[in-house]
C-alpha positions in Angstrom: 44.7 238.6 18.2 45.2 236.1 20.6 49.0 235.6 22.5 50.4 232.3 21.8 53.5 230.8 23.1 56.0 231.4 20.4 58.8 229.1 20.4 61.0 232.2 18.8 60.8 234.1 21.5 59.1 232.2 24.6 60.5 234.6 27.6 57.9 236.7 26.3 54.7 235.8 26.4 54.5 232.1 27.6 54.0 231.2 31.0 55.1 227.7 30.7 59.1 229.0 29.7 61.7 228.7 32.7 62.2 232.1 34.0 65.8 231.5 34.6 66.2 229.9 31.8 70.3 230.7 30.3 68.7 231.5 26.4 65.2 232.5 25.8 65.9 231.0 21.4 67.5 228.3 19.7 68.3 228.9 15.9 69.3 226.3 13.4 71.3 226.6 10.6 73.1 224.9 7.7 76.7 225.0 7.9 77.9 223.1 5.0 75.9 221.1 2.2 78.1 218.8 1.3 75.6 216.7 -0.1 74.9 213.5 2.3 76.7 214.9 4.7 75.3 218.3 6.2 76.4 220.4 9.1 74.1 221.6 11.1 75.0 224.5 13.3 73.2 226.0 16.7 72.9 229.6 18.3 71.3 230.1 21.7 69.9 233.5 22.0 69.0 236.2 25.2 67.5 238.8 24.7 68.1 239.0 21.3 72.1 238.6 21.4 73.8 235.3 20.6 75.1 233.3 24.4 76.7 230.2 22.7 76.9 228.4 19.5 78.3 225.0 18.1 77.6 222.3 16.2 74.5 220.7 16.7 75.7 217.1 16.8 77.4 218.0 20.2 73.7 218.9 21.7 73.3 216.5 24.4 69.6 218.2 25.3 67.3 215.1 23.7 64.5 218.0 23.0 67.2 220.2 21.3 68.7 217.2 19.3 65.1 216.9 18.1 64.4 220.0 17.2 68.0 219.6 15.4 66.3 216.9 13.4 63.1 218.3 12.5 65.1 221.2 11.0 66.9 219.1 9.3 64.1 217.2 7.7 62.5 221.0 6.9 65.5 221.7 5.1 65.9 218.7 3.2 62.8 219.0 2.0 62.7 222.7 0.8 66.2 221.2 -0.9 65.0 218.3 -2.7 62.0 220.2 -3.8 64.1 222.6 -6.4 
């Protein structure tokens, strides 16, 4: 197999990720469902162990606001699909 940059886990493996870089992971998740209204909550990982968390909405990263969104859309989709 070939190494790829994994957007998991870039620190390892991808030459293009900041080496001082405060998290080496973002991870999304769902908060509250409340039907149009969804919360949408972030985790910033290093070295595996959570560094800071919040609600998404306060991200004022335009890249991480986007990846925010694409999540959402993701999971909109796996929801609307049952």
């Amino acid at each position: 197999m070939r190494e790829v940059c994994n957007p998991g886990l870039g620190q390892h493996g991808c030459e293009q990720f900041p080496k001082n870089s405060a998290a080496d992971a973002i991870r999304f998740h769902v908060a509250q469902d409340a039907g149009e209204l969804i919360h949408i909550q972030y985790v910033f990982e290093k070295d595996c162990w959570p560094t800071e968390h919040g609600d998404a909405a306060s991200l004022t990263n335009e890249i991480l606001r986007r990846q925010a969104g694409v999540f959402l859309e993701s999971y909109l989709r796996r929801r609307n699909a049952t």
